[in-house]
Short mmCIF file of the C-alpha atoms (twelve columns), coordinates in Angstrom:
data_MODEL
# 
_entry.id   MODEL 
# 
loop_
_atom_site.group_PDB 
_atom_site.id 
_atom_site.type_symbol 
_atom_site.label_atom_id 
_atom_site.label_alt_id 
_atom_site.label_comp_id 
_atom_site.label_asym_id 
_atom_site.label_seq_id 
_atom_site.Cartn_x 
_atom_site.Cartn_y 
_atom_site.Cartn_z 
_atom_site.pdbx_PDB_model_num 
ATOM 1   C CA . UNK A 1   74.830  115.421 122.514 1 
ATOM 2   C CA . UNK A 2   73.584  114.328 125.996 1 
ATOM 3   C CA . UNK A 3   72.779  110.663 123.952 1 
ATOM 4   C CA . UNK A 4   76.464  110.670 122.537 1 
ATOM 5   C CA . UNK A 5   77.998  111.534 125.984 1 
ATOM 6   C CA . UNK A 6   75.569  109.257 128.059 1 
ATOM 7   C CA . UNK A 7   77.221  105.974 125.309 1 
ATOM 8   C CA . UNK A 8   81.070  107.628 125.656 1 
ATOM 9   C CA . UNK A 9   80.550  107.290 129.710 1 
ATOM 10  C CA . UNK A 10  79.155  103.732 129.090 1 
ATOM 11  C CA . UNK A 11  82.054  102.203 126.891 1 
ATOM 12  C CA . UNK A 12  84.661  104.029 129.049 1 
ATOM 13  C CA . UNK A 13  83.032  102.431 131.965 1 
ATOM 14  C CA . UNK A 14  83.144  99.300  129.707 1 
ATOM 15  C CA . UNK A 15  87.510  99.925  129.807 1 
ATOM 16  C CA . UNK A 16  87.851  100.325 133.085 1 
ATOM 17  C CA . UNK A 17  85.579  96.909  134.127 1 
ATOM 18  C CA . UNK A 18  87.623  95.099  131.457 1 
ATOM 19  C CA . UNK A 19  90.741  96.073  132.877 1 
ATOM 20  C CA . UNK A 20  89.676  94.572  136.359 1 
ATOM 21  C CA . UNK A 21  88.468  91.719  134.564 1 
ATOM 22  C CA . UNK A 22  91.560  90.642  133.195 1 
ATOM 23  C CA . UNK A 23  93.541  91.644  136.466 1 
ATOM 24  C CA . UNK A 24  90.910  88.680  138.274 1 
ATOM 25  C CA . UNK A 25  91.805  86.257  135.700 1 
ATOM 26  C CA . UNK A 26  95.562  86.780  136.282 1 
ATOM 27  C CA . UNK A 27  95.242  86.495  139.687 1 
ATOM 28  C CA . UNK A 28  92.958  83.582  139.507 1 
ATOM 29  C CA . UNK A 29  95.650  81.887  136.952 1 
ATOM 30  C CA . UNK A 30  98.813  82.727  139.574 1 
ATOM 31  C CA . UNK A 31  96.954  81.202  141.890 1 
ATOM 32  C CA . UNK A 32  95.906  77.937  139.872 1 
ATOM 33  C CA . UNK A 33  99.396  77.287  138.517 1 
ATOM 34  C CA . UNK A 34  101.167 78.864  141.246 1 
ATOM 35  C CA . UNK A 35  103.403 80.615  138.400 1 
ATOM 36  C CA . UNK A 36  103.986 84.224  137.744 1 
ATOM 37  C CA . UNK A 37  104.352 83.910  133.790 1 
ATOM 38  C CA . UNK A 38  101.985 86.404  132.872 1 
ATOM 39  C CA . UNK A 39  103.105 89.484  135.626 1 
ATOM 40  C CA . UNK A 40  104.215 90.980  132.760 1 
ATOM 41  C CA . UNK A 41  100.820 92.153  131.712 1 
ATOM 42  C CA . UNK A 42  100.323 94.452  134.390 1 
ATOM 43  C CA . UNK A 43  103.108 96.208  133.049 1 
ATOM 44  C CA . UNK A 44  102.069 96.118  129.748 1 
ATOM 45  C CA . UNK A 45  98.395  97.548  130.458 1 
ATOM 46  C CA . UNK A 46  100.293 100.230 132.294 1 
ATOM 47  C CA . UNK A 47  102.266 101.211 129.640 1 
ATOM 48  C CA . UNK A 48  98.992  101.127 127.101 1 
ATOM 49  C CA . UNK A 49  97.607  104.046 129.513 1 
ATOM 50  C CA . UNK A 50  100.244 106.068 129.361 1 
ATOM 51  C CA . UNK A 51  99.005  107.379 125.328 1 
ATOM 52  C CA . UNK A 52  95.610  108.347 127.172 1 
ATOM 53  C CA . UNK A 53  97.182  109.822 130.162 1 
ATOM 54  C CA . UNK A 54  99.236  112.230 127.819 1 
ATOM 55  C CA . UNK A 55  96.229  113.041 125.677 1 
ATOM 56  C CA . UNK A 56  94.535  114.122 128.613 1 
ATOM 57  C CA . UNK A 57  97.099  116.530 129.585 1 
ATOM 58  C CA . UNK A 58  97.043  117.843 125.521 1 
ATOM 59  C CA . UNK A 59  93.604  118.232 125.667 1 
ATOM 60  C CA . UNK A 60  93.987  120.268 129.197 1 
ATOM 61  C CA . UNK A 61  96.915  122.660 127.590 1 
ATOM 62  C CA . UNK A 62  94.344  123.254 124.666 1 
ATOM 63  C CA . UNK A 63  91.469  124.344 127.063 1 
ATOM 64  C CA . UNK A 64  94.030  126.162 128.997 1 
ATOM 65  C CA . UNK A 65  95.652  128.335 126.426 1 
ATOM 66  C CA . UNK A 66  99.526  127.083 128.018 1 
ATOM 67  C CA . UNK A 67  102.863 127.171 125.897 1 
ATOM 68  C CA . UNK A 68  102.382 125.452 122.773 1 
ATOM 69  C CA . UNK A 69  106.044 124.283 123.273 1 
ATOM 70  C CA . UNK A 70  104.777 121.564 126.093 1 
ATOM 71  C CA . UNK A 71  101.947 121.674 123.695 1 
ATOM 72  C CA . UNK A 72  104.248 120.193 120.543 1 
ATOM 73  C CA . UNK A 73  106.079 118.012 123.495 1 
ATOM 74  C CA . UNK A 74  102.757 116.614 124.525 1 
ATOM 75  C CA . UNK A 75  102.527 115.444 121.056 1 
ATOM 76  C CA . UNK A 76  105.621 114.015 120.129 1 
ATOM 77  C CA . UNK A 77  105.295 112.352 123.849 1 
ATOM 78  C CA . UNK A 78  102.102 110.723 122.625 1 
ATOM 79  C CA . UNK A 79  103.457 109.419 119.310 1 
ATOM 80  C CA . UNK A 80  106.123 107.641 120.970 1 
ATOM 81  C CA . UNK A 81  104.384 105.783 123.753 1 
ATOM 82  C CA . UNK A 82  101.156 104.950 121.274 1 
ATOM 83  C CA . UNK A 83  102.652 102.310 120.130 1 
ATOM 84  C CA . UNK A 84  102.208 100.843 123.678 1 
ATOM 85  C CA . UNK A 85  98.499  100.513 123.508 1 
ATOM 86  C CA . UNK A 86  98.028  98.005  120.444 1 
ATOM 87  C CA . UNK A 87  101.528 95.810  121.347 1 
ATOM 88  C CA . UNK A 88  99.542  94.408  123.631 1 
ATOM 89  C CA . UNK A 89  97.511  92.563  120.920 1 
ATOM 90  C CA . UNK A 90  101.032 90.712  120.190 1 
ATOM 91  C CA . UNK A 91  101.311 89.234  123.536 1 
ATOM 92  C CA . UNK A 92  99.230  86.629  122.214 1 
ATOM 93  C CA . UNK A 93  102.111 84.603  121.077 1 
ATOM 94  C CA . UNK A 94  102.934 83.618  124.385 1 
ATOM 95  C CA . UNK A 95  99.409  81.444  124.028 1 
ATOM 96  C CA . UNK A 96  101.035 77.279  124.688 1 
ATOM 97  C CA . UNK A 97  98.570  75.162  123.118 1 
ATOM 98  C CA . UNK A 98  99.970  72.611  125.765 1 
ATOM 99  C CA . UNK A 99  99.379  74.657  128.811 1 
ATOM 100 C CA . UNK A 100 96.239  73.332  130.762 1 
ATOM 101 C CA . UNK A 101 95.124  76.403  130.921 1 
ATOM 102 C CA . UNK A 102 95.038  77.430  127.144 1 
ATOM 103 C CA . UNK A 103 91.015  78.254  127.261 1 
ATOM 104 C CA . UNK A 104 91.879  80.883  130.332 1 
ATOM 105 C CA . UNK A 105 95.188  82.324  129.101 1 
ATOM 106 C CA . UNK A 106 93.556  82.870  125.689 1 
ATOM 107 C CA . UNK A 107 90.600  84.570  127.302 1 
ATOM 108 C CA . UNK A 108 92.681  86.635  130.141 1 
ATOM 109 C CA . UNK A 109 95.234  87.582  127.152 1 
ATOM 110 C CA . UNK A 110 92.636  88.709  124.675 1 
ATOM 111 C CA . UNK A 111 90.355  90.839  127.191 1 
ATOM 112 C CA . UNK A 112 94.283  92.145  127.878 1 
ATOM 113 C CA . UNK A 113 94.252  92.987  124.396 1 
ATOM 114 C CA . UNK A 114 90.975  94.631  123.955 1 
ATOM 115 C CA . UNK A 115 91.676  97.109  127.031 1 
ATOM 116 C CA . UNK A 116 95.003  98.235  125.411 1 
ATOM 117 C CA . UNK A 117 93.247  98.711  122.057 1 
ATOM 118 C CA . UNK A 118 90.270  100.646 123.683 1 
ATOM 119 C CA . UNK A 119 93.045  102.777 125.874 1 
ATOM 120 C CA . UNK A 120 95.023  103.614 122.585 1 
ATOM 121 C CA . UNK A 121 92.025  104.449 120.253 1 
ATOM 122 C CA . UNK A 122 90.756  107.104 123.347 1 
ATOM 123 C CA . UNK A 123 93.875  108.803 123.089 1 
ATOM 124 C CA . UNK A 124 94.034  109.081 119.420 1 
ATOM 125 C CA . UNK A 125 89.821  110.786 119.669 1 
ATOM 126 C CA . UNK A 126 91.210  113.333 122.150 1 
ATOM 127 C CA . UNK A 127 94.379  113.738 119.359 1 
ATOM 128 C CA . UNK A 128 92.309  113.862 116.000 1 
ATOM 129 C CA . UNK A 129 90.258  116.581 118.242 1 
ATOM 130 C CA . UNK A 130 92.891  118.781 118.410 1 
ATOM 131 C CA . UNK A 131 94.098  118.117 114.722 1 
ATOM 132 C CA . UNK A 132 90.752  118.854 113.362 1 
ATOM 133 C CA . UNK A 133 90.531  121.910 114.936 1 
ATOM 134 C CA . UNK A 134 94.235  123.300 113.922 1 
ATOM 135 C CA . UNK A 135 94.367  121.560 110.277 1 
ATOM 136 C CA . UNK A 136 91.601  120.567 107.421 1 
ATOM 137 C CA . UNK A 137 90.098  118.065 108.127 1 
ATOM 138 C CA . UNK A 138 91.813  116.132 105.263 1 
ATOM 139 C CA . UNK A 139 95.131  116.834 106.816 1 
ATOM 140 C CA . UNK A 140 94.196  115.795 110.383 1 
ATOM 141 C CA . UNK A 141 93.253  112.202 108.966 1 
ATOM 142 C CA . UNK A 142 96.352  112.376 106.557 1 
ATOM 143 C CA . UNK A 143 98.438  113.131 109.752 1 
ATOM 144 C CA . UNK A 144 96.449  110.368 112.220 1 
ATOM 145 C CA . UNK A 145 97.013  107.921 109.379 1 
ATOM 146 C CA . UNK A 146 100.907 108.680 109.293 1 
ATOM 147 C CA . UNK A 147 100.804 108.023 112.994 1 
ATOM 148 C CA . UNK A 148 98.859  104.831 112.849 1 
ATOM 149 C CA . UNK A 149 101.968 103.713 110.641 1 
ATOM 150 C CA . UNK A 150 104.723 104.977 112.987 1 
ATOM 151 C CA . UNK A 151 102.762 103.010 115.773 1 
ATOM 152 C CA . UNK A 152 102.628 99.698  113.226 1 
ATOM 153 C CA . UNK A 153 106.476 100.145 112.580 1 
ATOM 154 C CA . UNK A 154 107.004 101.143 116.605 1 
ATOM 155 C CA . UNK A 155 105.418 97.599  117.745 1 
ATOM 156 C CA . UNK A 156 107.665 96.061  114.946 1 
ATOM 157 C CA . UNK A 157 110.658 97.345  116.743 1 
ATOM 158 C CA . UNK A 158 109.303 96.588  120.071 1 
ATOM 159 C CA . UNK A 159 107.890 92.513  119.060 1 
ATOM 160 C CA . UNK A 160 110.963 91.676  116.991 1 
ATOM 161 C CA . UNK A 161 114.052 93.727  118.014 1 
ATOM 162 C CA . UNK A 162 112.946 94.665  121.973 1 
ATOM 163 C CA . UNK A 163 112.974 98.069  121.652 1 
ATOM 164 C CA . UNK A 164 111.011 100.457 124.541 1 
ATOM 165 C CA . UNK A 165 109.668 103.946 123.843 1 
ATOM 166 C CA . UNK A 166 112.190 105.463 126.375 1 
ATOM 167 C CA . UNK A 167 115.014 103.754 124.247 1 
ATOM 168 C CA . UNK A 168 114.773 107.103 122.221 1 
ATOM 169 C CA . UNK A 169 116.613 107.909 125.214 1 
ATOM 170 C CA . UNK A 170 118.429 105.102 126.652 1 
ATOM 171 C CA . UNK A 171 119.928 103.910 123.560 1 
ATOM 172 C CA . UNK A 172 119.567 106.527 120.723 1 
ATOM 173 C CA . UNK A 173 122.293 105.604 118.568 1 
ATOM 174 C CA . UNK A 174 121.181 101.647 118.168 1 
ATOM 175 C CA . UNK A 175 117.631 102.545 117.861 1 
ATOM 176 C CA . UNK A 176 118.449 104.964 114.610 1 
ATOM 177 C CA . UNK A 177 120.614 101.757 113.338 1 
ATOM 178 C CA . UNK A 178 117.743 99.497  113.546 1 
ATOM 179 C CA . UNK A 179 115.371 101.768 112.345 1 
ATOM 180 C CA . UNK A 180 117.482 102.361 109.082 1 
ATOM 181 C CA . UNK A 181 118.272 98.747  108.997 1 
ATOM 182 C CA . UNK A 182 114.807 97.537  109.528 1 
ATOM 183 C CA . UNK A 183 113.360 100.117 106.692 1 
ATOM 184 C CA . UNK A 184 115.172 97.616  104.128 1 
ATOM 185 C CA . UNK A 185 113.293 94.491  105.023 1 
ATOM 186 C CA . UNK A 186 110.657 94.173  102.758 1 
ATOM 187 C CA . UNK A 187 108.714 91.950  105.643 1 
ATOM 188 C CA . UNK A 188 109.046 95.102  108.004 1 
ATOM 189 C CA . UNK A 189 107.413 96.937  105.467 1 
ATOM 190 C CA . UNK A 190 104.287 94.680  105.513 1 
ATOM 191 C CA . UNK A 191 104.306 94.965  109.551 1 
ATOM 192 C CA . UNK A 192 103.894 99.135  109.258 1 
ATOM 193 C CA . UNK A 193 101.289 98.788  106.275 1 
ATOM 194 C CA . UNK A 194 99.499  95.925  108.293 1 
ATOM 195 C CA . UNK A 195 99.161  96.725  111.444 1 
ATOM 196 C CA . UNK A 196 99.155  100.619 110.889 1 
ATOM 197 C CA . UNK A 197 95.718  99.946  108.730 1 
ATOM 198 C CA . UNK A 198 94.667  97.874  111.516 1 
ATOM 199 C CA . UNK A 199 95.318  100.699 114.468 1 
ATOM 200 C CA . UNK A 200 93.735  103.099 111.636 1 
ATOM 201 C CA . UNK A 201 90.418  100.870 110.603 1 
ATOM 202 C CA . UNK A 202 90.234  100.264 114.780 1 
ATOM 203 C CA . UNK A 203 89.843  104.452 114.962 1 
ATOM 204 C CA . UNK A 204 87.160  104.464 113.179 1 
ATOM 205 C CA . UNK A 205 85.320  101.725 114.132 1 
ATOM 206 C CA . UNK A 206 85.264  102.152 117.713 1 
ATOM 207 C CA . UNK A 207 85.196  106.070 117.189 1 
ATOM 208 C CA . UNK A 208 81.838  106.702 116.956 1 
ATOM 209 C CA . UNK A 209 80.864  104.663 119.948 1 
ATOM 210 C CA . UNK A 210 84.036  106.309 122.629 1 
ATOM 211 C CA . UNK A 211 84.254  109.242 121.316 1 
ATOM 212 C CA . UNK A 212 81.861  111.579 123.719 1 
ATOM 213 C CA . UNK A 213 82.534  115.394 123.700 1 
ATOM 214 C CA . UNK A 214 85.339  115.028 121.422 1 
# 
């Protein structure tokens, strides 16, 4: 146990140094180019902490024994900002072969990537936790499979059609449109199926390596 915790502390370690790393090399490439194309990143990474922040706080009401109404609002919180975490993986399209520096974007983008992938697959060990513990075991993977394929068809809506989490919110009504709309494209289809097995196969690949006390 002491082994398992001693490697969770490392890789987590491991996220937070990557993080930092990629905030250097956007710095260093603002200050090469003397553009601001990539700001956005920051706000990206931000938003891929969020899942990890709110599985925290789950994991918290669990130990505590609170309402199980925040409890069930915790969760469905979760679910819609998980999406977050992966996206990032997308930003690679802004890659310009043309750029001068390709070889630096491509590195600062994918070590980007890699944090918001590591962020979102911590969040869903604290979640499959708390469904293994509440549901069979076949159920809880059942369950973190169905919301690996929400999160595939939530970065669909958020690459293609520039939807936000808090548009559940903002803009309800044309969210459920595009939703139903989008649910009749066969290549929206292969978007969920794709990169939902690819948020899936990512949990339990890295699991064994972040996954600590959980």
């Amino acid at each position: 146990m002491n082994l398992i915790a001693t490697r969770s502390s490392i890789f987590q370690n491991r996220i937070i140094q990557l993080t930092t790393l990629a905030g250097v090399l956007l710095a260093y490439r603002i200050y090469i180019s003397g553009t601001t194309d990539f700001l956005f990143m920051f706000w990206n990474l931000f938003l891929a902490a969020i899942p990890l922040f709110v599985s925290r706080q789950l994991m918290a009401n669990v130990r505590l024994g609170q309402s199980k109404i925040l409890r069930y609002s915790l969760f469905f919180l979760w679910v819609l900002f998980l999406p977050n975490s992966p996206y990032i993986i997308t930003d690679l399209i802004h890659l310009d072969n043309s750029a001068a520096t390709i070889w630096l974007d491509m590195l600062m983008l994918f070590i980007f990537a890699l944090s918001g992938l590591l962020l979102g697959v911590l969040s869903m060990i604290d979640v499959f936790s708390y469904l293994r513990k509440h549901n069979h075991p076949f159920l809880a993977n059942m369950m973190l499979l169905g919301v690996s394929l929400l999160s595939g068809f939530g970065i669909f809506l958020g690459r293609f059609l520039r939807f936000n989490s808090w548009d559940i919110i903002a803009r309800p009504q044309l969210l459920m449109q595009c939703i139903f709309k989008s649910l009749l494209l066969w290549n929206a289809w292969l978007w969920i199926i794709g990169f939902g097995a690819f948020i899936w196969i990512s949990f339990w690949v890295l699991k064994p390596y972040l996954r600590g006390s959980r």
